[in-house]
C-alpha positions, -999 to 999 in steps of 0.1 A, spaced: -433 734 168 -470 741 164 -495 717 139 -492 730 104 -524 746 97 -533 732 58 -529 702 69 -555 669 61 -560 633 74 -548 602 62 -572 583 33 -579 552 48 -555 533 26 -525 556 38 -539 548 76 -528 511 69 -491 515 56 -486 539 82 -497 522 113 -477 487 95 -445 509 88 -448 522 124 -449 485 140 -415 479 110 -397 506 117 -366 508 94 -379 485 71 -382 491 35 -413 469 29 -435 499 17 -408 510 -11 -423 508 -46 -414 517 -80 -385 508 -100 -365 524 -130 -372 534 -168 -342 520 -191 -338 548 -218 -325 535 -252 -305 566 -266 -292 598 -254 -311 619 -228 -307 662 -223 -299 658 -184 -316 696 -178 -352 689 -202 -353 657 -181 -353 672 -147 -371 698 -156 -399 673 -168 -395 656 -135 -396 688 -113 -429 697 -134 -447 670 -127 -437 668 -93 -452 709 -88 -487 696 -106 -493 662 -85 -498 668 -48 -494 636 -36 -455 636 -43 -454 666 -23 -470 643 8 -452 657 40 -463 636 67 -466 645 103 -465 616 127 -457 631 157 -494 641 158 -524 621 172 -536 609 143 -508 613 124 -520 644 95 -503 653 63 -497 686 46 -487 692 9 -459 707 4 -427 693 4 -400 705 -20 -381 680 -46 -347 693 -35 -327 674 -64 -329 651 -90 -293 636 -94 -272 623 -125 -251 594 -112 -229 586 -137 -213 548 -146 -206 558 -181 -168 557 -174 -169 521 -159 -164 489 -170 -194 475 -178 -217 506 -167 -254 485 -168 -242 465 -143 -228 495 -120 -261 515 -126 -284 485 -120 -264 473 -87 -270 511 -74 -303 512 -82 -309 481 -63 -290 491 -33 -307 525 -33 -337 515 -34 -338 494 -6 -330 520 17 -358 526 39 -380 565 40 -380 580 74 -420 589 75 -409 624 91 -388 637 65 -397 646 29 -400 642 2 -411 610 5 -401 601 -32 -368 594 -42 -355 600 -86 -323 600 -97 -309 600 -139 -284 572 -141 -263 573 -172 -246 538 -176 -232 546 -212 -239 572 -237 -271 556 -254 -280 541 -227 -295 557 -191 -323 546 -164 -351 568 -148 -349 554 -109 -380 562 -89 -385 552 -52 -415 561 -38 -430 555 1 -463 536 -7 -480 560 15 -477 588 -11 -491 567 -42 -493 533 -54 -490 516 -93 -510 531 -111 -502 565 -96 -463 556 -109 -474 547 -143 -490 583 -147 -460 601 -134 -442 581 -160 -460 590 -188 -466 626 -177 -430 633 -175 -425 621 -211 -452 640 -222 -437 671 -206 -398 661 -221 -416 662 -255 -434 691 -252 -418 721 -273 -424 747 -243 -419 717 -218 -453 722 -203 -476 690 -191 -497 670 -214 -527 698 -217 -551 664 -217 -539 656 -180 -547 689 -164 -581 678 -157 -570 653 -132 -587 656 -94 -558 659 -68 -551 636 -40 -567 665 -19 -596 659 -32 -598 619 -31 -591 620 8 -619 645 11 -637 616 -8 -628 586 12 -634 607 47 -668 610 35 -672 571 21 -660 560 58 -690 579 72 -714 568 46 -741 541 44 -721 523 12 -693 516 40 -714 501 61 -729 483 36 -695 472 24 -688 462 61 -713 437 59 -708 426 29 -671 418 40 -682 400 73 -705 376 58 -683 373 26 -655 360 54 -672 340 79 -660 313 88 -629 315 64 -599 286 70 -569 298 87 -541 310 63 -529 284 39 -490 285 50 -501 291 88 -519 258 87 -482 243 83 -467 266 111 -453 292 90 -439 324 113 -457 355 111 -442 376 87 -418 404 110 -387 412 90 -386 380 73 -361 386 39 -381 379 7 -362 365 -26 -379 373 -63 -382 346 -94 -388 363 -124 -398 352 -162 -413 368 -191 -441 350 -205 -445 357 -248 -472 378 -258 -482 352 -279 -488 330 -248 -508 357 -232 -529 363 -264 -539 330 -265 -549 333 -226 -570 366 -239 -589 341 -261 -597 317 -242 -607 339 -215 -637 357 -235 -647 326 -253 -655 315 -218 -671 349 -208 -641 355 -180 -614 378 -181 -575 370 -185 -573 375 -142 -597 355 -139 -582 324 -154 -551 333 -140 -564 332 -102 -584 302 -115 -551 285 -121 -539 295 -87 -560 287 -71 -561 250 -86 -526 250 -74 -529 257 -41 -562 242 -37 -540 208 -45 -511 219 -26 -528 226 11 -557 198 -2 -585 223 3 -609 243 -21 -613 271 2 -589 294 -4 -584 332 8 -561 352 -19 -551 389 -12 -562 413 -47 -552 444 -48 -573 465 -66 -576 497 -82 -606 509 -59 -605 543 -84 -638 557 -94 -642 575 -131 -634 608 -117 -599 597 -97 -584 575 -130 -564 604 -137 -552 612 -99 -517 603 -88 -516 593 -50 -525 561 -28 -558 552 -37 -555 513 -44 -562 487 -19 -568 447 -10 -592 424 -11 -595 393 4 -610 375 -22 -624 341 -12 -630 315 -40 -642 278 -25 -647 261 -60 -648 221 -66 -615 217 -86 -635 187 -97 -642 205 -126 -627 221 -156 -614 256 -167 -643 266 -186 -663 263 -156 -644 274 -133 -630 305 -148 -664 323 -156 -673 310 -117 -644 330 -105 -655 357 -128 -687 363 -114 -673 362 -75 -645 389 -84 -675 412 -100 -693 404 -66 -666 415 -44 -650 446 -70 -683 464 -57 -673 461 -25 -636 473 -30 -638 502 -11 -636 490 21 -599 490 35 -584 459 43 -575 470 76 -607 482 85 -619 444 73 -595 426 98 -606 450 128 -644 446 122 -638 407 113 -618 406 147 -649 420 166 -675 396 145 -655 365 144 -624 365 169 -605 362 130 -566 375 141 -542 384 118 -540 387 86 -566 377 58 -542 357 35 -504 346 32 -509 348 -10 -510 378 -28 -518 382 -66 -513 413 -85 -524 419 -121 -510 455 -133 -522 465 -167 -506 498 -166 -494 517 -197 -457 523 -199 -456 529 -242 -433 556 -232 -408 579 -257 -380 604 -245 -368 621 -276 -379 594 -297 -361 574 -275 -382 538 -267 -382 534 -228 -392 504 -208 -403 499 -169 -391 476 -144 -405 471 -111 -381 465 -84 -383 445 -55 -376 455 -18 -369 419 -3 -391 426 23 -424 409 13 -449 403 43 -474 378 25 -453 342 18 -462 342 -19 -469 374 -37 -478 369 -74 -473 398 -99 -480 399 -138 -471 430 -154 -484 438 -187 -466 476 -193 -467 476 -234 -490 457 -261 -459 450 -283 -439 436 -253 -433 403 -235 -453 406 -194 -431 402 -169 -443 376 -140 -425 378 -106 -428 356 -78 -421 368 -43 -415 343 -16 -406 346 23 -373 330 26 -379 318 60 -408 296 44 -401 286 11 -367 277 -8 -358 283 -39 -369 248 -54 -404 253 -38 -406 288 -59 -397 267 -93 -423 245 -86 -454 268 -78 -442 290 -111 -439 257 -130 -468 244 -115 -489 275 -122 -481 276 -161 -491 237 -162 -521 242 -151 -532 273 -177 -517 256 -206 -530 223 -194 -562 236 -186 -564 257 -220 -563 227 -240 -582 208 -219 -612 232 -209 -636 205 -195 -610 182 -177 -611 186 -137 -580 211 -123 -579 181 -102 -569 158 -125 -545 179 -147 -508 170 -149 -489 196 -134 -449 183 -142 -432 194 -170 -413 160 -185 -380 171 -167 -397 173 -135 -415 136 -140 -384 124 -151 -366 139 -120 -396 126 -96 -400 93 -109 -362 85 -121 -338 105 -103 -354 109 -69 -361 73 -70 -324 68 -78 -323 53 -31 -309 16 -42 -283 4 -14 -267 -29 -15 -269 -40 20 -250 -75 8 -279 -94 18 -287 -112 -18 -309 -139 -16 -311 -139 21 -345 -137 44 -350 -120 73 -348 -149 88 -311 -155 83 -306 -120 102 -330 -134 132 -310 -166 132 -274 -148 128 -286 -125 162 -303 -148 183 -273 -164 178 -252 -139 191 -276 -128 218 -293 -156 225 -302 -146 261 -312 -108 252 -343 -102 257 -363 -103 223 -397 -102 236 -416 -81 269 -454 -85 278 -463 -70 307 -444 -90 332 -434 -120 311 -401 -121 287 -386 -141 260 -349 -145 255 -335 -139 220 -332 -183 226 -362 -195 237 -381 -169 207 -356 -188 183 -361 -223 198 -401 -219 199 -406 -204 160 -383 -238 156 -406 -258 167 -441 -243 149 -422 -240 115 -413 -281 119 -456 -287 123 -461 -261 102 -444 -282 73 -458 -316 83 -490 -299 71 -477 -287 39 -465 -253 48 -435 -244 21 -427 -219 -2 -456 -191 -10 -481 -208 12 -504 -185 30 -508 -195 67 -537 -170 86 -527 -157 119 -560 -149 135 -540 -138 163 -541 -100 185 -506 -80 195 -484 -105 215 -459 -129 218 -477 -156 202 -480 -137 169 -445 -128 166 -440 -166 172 -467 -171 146 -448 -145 121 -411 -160 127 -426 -200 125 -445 -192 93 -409 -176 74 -391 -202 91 -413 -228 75 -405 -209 42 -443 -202 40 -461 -161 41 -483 -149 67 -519 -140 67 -528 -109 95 -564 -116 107 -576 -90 136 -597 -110 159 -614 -79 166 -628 -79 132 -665 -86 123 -670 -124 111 -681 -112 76 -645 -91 67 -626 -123 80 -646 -151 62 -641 -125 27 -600 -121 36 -601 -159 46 -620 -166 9 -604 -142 -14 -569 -155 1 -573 -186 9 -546 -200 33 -536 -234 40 -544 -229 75 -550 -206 103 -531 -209 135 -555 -195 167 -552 -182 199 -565 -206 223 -604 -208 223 -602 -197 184 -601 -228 169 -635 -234 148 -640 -197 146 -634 -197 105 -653 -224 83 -641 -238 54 -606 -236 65 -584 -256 89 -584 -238 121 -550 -248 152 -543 -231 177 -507 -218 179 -499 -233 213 -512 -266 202 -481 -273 177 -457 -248 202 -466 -251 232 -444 -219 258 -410 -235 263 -411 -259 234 -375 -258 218 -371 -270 181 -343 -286 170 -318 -253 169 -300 -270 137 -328 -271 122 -328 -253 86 -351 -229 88 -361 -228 52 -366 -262 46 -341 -288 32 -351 -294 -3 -368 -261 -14 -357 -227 2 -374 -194 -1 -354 -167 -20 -361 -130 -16 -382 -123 -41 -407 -157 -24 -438 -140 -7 -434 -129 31 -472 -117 40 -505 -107 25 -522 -75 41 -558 -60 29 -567 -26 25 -590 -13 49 -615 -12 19 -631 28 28 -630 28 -13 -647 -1 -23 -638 -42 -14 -602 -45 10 -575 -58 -11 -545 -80 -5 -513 -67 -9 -484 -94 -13 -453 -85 4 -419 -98 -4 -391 -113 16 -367 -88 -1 -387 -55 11 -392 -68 45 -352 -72 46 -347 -38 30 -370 -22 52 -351 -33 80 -322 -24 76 -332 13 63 -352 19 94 -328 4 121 -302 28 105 -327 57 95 -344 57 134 -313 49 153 -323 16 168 -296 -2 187 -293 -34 208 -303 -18 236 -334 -1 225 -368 -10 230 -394 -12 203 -432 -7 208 -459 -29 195 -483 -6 188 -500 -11 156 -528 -32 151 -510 -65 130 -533 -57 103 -512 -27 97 -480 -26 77 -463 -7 107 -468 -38 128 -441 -57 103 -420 -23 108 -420 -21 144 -414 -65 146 -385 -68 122 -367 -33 135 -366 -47 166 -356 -83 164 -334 -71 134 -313 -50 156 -311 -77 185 -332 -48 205 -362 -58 227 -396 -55 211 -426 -41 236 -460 -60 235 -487 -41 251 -508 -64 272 -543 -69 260 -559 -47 287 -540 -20 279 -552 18 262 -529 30 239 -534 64 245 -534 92 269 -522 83 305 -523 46 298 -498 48 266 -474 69 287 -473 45 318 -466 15 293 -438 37 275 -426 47 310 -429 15 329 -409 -5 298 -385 24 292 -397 26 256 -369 42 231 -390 39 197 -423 45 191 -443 49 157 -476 64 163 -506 81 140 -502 120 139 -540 120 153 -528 97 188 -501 120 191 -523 155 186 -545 139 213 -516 134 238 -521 161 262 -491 153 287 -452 150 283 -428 124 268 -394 112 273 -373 139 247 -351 106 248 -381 88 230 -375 89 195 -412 95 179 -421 80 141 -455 91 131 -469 76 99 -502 63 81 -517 102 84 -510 132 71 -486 152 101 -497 181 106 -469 210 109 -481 218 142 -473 184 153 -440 188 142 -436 220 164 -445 206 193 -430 171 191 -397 176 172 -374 200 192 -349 183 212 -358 145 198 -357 121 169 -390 132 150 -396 108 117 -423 118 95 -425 84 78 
């Protein structure tokens, strides 16, 4: 079959459904439209002869598209074959018959090669009652191209000669805007909108939900949250909006972006806008003429919506003169410039102001938009404002392979905080805005926080565990150092022995005692002594400068500090031993000994250890501990990491990090051996895996930033914890599949 011969190229915004339909094929991501309920009784024959009117005077429903052809072309002149009546009159409840048709027609995909590419049908679901359902392929128009065809087909059903509105002959055919955009793509304003585009993008962030590892989009099934917010609400929007000199988009995008800008803890976000990209001359021409913007807005939410909604303002004016430019066309030349793959954005907001006041035989009518289930971006945002007297309808499309339904609620919820909030509070920082409703902080603070357990420990210590196992396996090894080890006995026997000096020198209930003392067996002595003397402990890095200690030393003020050997008059103003002085290796307190002390014994709620803050926000801080979280904590993480006697627990945190008191009472708590790296020893890269390796190392609890920088292999038997840093999705990718992975 030859090339027709009145045939024309694709616009530029056709160019990119086609070539994404092409790599979807079967999908029916590009169907768009939706139905017009009917209030009253329709004559079946004026309304498809309206429709078939309309459809003669607006070339770009007559699109016939020729794909077989290199580039694909497009003629005009497809027939409308029929317009249907599908009747549910006779059924039970007929709405529901007529709307679950509609929605199962209408995602059935186009085939590009067959025409027409628009799909109407007149469903009667009772007497009074019908629905206009229009499909169309994107390719042949978009919104605002369905809102004219709307009206004009009501126009035409109340004409008395059942002619089009006389006011909407003077519209330019789609003929005529392709001839337009052929000549824009060879025109100095493209290239000037090319640049514009590349310099406006440079250097952009990655996607927000592909930071996390989100999947590209392929045929990933979309779900759609809808509300209606009041016209009142919207009014009031309006309002604020020009009494800030923005418009009501604006401060809607202002608001998104506020929330995502808190969500993915960045200020530079890239949001997909489709826009009208219609000239004076082509507001009257049915067919695909709209297209997308990436619209980049990187604004301090430091500051309020007053500021921030004219700022966004005056960046969407900015880039609406640029509009022209197709998005595809954006990605390619950004590809060339900047290596940028992909798409632009993973969030998509749509504003359609389109007017649907429509009458069929004094009928009132009302549009819907339906949704395909199909949606490529991972949130797309729609607010459709269709009549002035009516409530807008606000859908929220979300990837279903990304986002659940609970993570919907809370970016609608959190996006309507935010304007009310924001509203009333113009000049308070989007930062600093609440963004629960009171059900929501009553389920966050109250019911999530609903975790108690009774592990039937009541007024016990840890210690009482330690005692109860080194009891039971007393020659276990507790305790490995490069080549030395410590039996479950001898640990037991030697923290015996310190807590006896440690309470000849006054050690007893919530009495600091400083442990100026690195990773290694003589701390944990030092931590087990100090409880067992019924006293708290005092972490203190000796890799720390002089000046932090003498301040933690001051601030807390401990009875004493136990040393390592060659420590001992390191600190002044405070007694300074060293830990081997009062137990020597070997030494072997009296194992009847009552480890809390005969006449006053520490209860749960006694401290257990004082750590400080690193102090990166102003002066460290010392955070008191209790014996009853150390005991919880225990027990929740032996259970929740799956440590067992026979595992083997790393030492890797620094003991002036709470994961240190984690990793210590995990391990002895279970009766499994704790690791102690030697002092010599890197922990990271080749020299953390030969230590994990050498000791057969079953837990370890690293930062997300060691692990990132760990370019070789480990054990899938090693069950990785990463905590005191944000983990990065990625991480999770790489790390989790085929192990334990804790994000703690």
């Amino acid at each position: 079959m030859g090339h027709p011969t009145d045939t024309y190229p694709l616009s530029s915004a056709q160019q990119d459904v086609w070539v994404d339909q092409m790599l979807h094929p079967g999908s029916c991501r590009y169907n768009i439209g939706g139905y017009v309920r009917i209030d009253g009784a329709v004559d079946t024959e004026r309304f498809v002869a309206a429709v078939r009117l309309v459809f003669d005077r607006c070339d770009a429903l007559r699109i016939r598209m020729h794909p077989g052809w290199d580039p694909p072309t497009q003629s005009f002149d497809a027939c409308l074959t029929d317009v249907p009546l599908v009747d549910f009159s006779g059924a039970g409840d007929g709405d529901a018959q007529a709307l679950a048709w509609m929605e199962r027609t209408f995602a059935e995909p186009f085939a590009l090669d067959q025409s027409p590419l628009v799909h109407f049908a007149l469903v009667r679901a009772r007497a009074d009652r019908f629905y206009w359902f229009k499909k169309y392929h994107h390719v042949v128009t978009d919104g605002w191209g369905i809102s004219l065809v709307a009206r004009r087909v009501a126009a035409a059903y109340a004409s008395t000669r059942l002619v089009a509105d006389p006011a909407a002959e003077t519209f330019l055919s789609y003929r005529d805007f392709v001839r337009h955009d052929v000549a824009y793509l060879e025109s100095e304003d493209c290239e000037r909108d090319i640049r514009y585009w590349v310099d406006r993008l440079a250097g952009t962030e990655p996607r927000l939900f592909a930071r996390r590892g989100a999947p590209s989009a392929g045929a990933a099934r979309s779900q759609r949250l809808r509300w209606q917010v009041p016209r009142d609400s919207y009014r009031q929007w309006e309002a604020f909006a020009r009494a800030c000199k923005a418009s009501p988009f604006s401060l809607l995008l202002t608001a998104a972006h506020g929330l995502f800008s808190r969500e993915f803890r960045t200020a530079d976000l890239t949001i997909g806008l489709p826009v009208l990209n219609r000239a004076t001359a082509f507001r009257g021409t049915v067919g695909l003429c709209a297209g997308v913007i990436a619209a980049r807005v990187n604004l301090s939410p430091d500051q309020g919506m007053s500021t921030l909604a004219p700022a966004v303002q005056r960046l969407l004016r900015r880039d609406f003169r640029h509009q022209r430019l197709p998005v595809g066309m954006t990605r390619r030349v950004l590809r060339q410039a900047a290596g940028t793959e992909g798409s632009l954005f993973d969030i998509t907001f749509s504003f359609e102001h389109h007017d649907y006041t429509l009458q069929f035989g004094g009928c009132r009518a009302r549009a819907t938009a339906l949704a395909h289930n199909t949606e490529p971006a991972v949130v797309a945002l729609y607010l459709r404002d269709y009549a002035d007297d009516e409530p807008l309808e606000f859908d929220l499309d979300y990837r279903c392979d990304v986002l659940d339904d609970d993570a919907a609620a809370q970016i609608k919820s959190g996006l309507f905080a935010l304007l009310d909030r924001g509203c009333r509070q113009p000049d308070v920082p989007m930062s600093r805005l609440d963004l629960l409703s009171a059900a929501e902080r009553e389920r966050v603070t109250v019911a999530f926080n609903q975790t108690g357990q009774d592990w039937g420990f009541g007024e016990q210590t840890f210690v009482e565990l330690f005692d109860r196992i080194a009891g039971e396996r007393g020659a276990a090894v507790a305790l490995v150092c490069g080549e030395e080890t410590v039996s479950y006995a001898a640990l037991a026997g030697r923290a015996n022995a310190l807590a006896a000096a440690l309470r000849e020198r006054g050690v007893g209930r919530d009495r600091l005692v400083g442990l100026l003392l690195g990773r290694g067996i003589e701390f944990v002595v030092g931590v087990l002594g100090v409880w067992k003397a019924g006293g708290a402990y005092l972490p203190l890095d000796p890799g720390y400068p002089r000046e932090r200690l003498a301040y933690m030393v001051g601030d807390a003020r401990p009875l004493l500090v136990l040393t390592a050997e060659g420590r001992a008059a390191v600190l002044a103003g405070v007694e300074s031993v060293g830990l081997s002085e009062l137990a020597p290796p070997g030494a072997r307190g009296d194992a009847a000994l009552d480890p809390l002390g005969a006449d006053d014994p520490p209860v749960a709620d006694d401290l257990a250890y004082v750590i400080y803050t690193s102090g990166s926000t102003g002066r460290p801080k010392g955070v008191m501990v209790a014996h009853r979280g150390v005991l919880n904590l225990a027990r929740a993480q032996i259970e929740g990491f799956g440590i067992a006697p026979a595992s083997r627990v790393l030492q890797f945190a620094s003991p002036s990090f709470d994961a240190s008191v984690s990793e210590l009472v995990t391990a002895l708590g279970a009766g499994a051996t704790l690791v102690l790296p030697e002092g010599s020893t890197v922990l990271a890269g080749a020299g953390l895996r030969t230590l994990l390796s050498e000791h057969g190392v079953s837990h370890v609890t690293l930062p997300p930033s060691v692990l990132a920088a760990e370019a070789g292999s480990l054990p899938p038997t090693l069950t990785l914890v990463v905590a005191g840093e944000a983990c990065p999705a990625e991480l999770v990718s790489q790390w989790a599949p085929g192990r334990r992975f804790v994000n703690a």
